[in-house]
N, C-alpha and C positions, 0 to 999 in steps of 0.2 A: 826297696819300695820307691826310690828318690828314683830309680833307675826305667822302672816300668811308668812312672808316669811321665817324666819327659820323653820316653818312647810313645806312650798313649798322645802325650800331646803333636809329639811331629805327626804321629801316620795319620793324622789330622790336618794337621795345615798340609802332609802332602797330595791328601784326596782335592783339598780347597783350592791346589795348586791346578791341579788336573782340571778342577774345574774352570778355572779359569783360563786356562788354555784349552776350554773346549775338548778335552781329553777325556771325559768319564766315558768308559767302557768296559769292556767285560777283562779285557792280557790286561791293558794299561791299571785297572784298578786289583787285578788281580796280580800282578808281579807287584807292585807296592805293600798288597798284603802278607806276602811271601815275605817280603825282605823285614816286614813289621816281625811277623809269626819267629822269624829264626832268631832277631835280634832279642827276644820277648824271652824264647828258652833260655840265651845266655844269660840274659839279666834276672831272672828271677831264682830265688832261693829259698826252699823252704823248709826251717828247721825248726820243727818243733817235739818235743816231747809229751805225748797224748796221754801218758799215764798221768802228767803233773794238774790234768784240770775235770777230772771226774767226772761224777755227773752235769756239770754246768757247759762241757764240750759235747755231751749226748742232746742236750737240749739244742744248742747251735746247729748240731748236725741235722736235728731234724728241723728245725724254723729253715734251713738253708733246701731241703727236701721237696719239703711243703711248697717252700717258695720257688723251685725248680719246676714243680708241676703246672703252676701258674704259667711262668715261662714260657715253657714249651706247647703252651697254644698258642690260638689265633689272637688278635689284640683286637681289644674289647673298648681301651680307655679311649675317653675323648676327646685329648689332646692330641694323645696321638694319632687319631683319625684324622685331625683336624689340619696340624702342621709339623709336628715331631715327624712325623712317616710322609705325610703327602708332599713335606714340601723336597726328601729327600729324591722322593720319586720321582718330582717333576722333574729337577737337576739332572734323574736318570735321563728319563726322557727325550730331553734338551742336550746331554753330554756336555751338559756346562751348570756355573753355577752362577745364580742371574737376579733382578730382582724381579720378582712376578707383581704386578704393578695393578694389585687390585686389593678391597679392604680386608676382604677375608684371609689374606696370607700375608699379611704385613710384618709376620715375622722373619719373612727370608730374607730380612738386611739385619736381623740381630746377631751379635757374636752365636756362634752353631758350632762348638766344638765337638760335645759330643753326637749331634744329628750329621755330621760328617764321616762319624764313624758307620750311620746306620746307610749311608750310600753302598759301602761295598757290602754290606749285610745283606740289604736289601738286591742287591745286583748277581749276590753268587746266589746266596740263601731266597730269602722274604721275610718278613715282619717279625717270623720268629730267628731269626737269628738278632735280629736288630734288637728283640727284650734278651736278650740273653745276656746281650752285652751290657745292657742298665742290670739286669740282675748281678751281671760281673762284678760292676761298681757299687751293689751291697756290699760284696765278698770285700772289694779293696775299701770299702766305708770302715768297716769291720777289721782288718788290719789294721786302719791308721788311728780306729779307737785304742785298739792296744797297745800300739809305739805311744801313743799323747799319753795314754793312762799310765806305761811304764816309768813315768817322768816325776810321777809322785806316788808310785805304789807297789806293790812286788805283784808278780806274775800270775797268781790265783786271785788278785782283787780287780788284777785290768782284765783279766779273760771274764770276770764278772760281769766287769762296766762293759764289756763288749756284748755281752748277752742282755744287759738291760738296754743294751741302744738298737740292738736286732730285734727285740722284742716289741719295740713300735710300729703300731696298726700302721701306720703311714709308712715305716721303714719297710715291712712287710708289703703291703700294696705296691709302692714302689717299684718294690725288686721283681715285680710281673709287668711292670707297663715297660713300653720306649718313650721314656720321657728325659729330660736333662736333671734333673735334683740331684741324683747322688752321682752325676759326678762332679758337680760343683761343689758339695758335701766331700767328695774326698779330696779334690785341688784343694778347698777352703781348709780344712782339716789337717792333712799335709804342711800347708803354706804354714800354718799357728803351731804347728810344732815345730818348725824350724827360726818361728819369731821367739817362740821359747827360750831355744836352746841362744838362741842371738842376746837373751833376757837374760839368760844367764853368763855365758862366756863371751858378749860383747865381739864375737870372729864376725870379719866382713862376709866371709865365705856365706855363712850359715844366714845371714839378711841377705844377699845375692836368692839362695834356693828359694829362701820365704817367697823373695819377689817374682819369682820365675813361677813359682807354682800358685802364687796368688793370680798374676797375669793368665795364668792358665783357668783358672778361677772364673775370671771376668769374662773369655771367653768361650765357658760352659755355657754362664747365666748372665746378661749385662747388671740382675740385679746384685753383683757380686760388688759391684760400685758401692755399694751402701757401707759394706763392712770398713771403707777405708777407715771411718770413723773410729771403729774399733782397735786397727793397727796404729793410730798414729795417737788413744789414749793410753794404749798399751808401751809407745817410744814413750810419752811424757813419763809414766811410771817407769820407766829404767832406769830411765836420766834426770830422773826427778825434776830440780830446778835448773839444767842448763839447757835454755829454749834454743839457744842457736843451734847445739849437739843434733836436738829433736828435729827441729825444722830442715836441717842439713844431713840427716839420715831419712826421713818421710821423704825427700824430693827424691831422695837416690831411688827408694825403695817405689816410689810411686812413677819414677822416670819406667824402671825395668820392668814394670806390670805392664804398665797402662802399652808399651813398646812391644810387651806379648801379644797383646791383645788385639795391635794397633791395627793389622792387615783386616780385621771385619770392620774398623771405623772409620778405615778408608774407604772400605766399599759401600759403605753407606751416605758418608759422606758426597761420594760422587755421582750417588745415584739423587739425594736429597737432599744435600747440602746442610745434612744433620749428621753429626758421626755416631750419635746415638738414639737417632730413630728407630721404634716412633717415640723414645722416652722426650717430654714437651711437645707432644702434642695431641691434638683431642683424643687417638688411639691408644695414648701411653700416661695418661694425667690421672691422678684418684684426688677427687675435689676435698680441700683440709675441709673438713668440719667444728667451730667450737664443741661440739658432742665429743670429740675424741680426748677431749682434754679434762671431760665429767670423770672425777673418778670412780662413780658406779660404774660408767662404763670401760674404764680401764680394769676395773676389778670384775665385772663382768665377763670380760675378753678373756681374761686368763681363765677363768675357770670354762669356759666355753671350749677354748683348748686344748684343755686337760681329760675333758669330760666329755662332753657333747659334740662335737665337731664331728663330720663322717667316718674322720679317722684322726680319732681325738689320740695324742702324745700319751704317755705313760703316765699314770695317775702317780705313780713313784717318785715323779718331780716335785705333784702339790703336797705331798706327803713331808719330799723333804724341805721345801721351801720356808717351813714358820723354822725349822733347825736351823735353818740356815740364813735365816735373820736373828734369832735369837743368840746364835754366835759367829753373829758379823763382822766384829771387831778382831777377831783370831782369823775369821776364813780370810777375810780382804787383809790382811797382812801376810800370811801367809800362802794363799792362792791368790793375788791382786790378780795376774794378768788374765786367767781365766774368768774371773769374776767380771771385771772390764768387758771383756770381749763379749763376755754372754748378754749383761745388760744394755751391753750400747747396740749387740745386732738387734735385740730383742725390741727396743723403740723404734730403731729403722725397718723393723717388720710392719710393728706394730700403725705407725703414720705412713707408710709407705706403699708394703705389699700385702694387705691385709686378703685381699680380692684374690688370693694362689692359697687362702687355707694353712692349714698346718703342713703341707708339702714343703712349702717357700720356710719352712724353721727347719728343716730336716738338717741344712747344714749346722745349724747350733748344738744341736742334739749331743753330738761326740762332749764337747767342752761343757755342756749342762751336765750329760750322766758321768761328769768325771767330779765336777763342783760339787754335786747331789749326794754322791758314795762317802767322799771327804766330810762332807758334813756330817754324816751318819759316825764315820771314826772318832771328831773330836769328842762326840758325848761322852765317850769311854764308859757308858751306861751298854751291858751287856743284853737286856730286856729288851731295848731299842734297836741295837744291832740286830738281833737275832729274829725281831719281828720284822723287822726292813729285808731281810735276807729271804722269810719264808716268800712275804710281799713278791717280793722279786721273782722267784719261782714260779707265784701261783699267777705272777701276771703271764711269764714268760709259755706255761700251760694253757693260759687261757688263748693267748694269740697262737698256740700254734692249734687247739682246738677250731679258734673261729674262724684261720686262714686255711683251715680245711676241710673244710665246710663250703667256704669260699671258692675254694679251687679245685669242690669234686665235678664242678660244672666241666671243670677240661678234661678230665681224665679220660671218658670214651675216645675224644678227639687224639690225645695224644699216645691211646694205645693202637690207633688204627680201626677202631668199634665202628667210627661216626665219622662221618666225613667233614671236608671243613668246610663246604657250603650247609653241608646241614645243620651244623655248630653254630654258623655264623647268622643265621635266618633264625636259628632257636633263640640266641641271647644278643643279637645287635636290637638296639633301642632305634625303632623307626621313626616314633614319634617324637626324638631330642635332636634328631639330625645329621644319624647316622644311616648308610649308603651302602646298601650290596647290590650289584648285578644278579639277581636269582635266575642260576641255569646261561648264564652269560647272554639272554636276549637279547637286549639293547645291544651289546657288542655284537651280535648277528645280525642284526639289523641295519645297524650304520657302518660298520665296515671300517674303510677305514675315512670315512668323512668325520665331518671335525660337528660336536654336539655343544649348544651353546646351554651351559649348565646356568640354571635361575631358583634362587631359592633352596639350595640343597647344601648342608653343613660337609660334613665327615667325608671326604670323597677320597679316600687312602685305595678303598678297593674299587674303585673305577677303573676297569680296562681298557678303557677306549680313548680316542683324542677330543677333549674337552676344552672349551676355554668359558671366561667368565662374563659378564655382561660388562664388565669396566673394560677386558684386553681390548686391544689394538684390533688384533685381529679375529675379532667376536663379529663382523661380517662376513666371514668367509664361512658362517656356519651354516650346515643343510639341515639340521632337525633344534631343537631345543628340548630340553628336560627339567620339568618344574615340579616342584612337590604342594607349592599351594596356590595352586591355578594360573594361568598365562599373563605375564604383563600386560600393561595397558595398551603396547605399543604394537602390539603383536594381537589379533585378531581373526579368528574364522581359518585357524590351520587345520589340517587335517590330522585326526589322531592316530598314532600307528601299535601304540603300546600301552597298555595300563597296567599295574601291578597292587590291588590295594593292600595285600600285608607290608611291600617295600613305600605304599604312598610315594608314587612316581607316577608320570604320566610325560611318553615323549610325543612330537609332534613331529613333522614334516615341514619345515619351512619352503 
């Protein structure tokens, strides 16, 4: 697994490369994928024995089914319309990789690990190749629960904790968008089981990998920065009281990350003289509140999470959470580093990244449903185990009941029944500021002149040459397209197009 993901991470920075040489193309991004693909068979292994996990590997098979179906449509989410996919496309576009220099894309100077993957997706394939590959990065979430959980368990209890961590509504939604969460979930997940094995056997090797795969981490998600918190309370717990040891391993370990990471915060840097823009500033700030520090509303949040949230985490956590206060003083002795690491990501979500939902927890998830199980074993109360275990089943039943429900909408689509304009005109949300060309009109019309897009969110399936009201080169445009009537500055155009189910209206400049 150490193998596939420093190969995930190069054919990464080699697309970034490409981009930046002005190279993204169809041979040039397609011979890099080649050399990925072959180097990817040799490194991968897979041995497993399918008799030893029962019915709890039937469950897996199908939540991975389910979630395949999803997949293999057209993308719905609206991040992904937004800049996970659109901003990959521009780079196509463009045959570079740039910063687009307007507010609504302000995320194409953030670390884009995995959205560099969805460039050749989107180049050979389209959009659905690009979720397949975030689907992919369930499947490898789902491995590195089972190495983390082998660390304190035998092999039918972590194929367990692997099924209660597949079984979140969030883990499951996920695994259908192109978005970045799980693979920052599996770099961060990876990276913690080799700060483990560093926890236990003190090998330089095994804090090298950590940091390599943390830095690949940071470069998934910048909010990967938060966790440093957690690795460097997890050194002081190693090394208990020798501060120099801790401070003189954190720099090493924080030198080799942040030096992964480093080629997206030069590029930002040089484009804004922030290396991690837009974090400080008005686009990247969530204002502290003394409310967050009420603890109704601390106790609030949690159970908001658990519970009520769009895609609220597994109720299996609140379950075990009073077990696992109640024998805190055994877990945090004998599970310290996990414990650490879940509570310290868990307040830098908490003050931090509250505004990304239970998605932005997804990486904790692995090291919670690992805390959560062990809890359940100290009680050595048989009642308890054995209700916790149906629990787990009847959640794991219910999420693959409700994400397929969820994702009977794609099935005509992905048998060939329905087409994918007509897919897309049935469930694109027109009125949150999503964007289809219906029947490719507007692209018939304009040709190939350049459309000054005003007012319109989601623009992933825009065929045509667009730019924004802030580019540069937003004068050279011959029409405009508005969704809620003409700027101020723009008057008495002639209309050429109207669409009231896509609420669009272009004009004639």
């Amino acid at each position: 697994m150490l193998a596939i993901a420093f190969l995930i991470g190069c054919y990464s920075y080699a697309i970034l490369l490409l981009g930046l040489l002005h190279l993204i193309s169809f041979y040039p991004v397609l011979l890099v994928t080649l050399v990925f693909i072959l180097l990817s068979i040799f490194a991968v292994r897979i041995q497993v024995n399918f008799r030893e996990y029962g019915y709890v590997l039937v469950l897996l098979v199908i939540l991975f089914a389910v979630n395949l179906v999803g997949a293999l449509g057209p993308e719905l989410a609206f991040d992904s319309l937004w800049y996970h996919l659109t901003i990959p496309k521009l780079f196509i576009a463009s045959h570079s990789v740039f910063f687009i220099k307007d507010n609504l894309f302000y995320y194409s100077l953030m670390p884009k690990l995995v959205e560099m993957l969805y460039v050749p997706a989107i180049l050979l394939t389209n959009e659905i190749g690009a979720k397949l590959i975030h689907f992919s990065f369930g499947l490898l979430v789902c491995a590195a629960v089972y190495k983390l959980s082998r660390i304190y368990m035998t092999k039918s209890e972590s194929m367990l904790c692997t099924l209660v961590f597949y079984s979140n509504l969030v883990v499951s939604w996920l695994s259908i968008t192109a978005y970045s969460d799980l693979g920052r979930a599996f770099y961060e997940t990876l990276s913690l089981i080799y700060l483990l094995y560093y926890h236990q056997k003190k090998s330089q090797k095994l804090l090298i990998n950590s940091a390599f795969l943390f830095g690949f981490g940071i470069a998934s998600k910048i909010l990967t920065l938060g966790s440093f918190l957690g690795v460097i309370l997890i050194l002081f717990n190693t090394f208990k009281s020798d501060k120099k040891t801790v401070l003189k391993t954190f720099i090493a370990f924080g030198t080799i990350s942040l030096a992964v990471a480093m080629p997206w915060f030069l590029i930002a840097f040089y484009h804004t003289a922030n290396p991690v823009f837009p974090l400080f500033t008005q686009l990247g700030v969530r204002d502290f509140t003394l409310d967050l520090i009420n603890p109704i509303t601390i106790l609030t949040t949690l159970v908001n999470t658990f519970l009520f949230a769009p895609d609220p985490l597994s109720p299996i956590y609140l379950i075990c959470l009073p077990i696992i206060l109640l024998n805190l003083r055994k877990t945090f002795k004998k599970y310290s580093p996990l414990f650490i690491y879940v509570c310290s990501t868990y307040v830098v979500w908490y003050f931090f990244a509250q505004s990304g939902g239970t998605r932005f927890l997804t990486f904790i998830l692995p090291a919670l449903t690992i805390l959560s199980y062990v809890s359940i074993k100290q009680t050595k109360n048989v009642i308890i185990q054995k209700t916790v275990l149906a629990t787990i089943i009847v959640i794991a039943l219910s999420t693959i009941f409700y994400r397929s429900f969820a994702n009977a909408k794609f099935v005509p689509t992905v048998l060939g029944l329905e087409s994918r304009q007509e897919f897309l005109m049935r469930n694109l949300n027109f009125s949150f500021g999503d964007f289809f060309d219906e029947d490719e009109e507007i692209k018939n019309i304009v040709g190939d002149d350049i459309v000054l897009v005003d007012g319109i969110h989601n623009l992933y399936y825009a065929d045509f040459n667009y730019t924004l009201s802030q580019w540069p080169n937003s004068k050279n445009a011959s029409y405009i397209l508005v969704r809620d009537g003409l700027p101020k500055n723009y008057k008495n155009l002639q209309k050429v197009y109207e669409n009231k189910k896509t609420k669009v209206t272009l004009f004639k400049i």
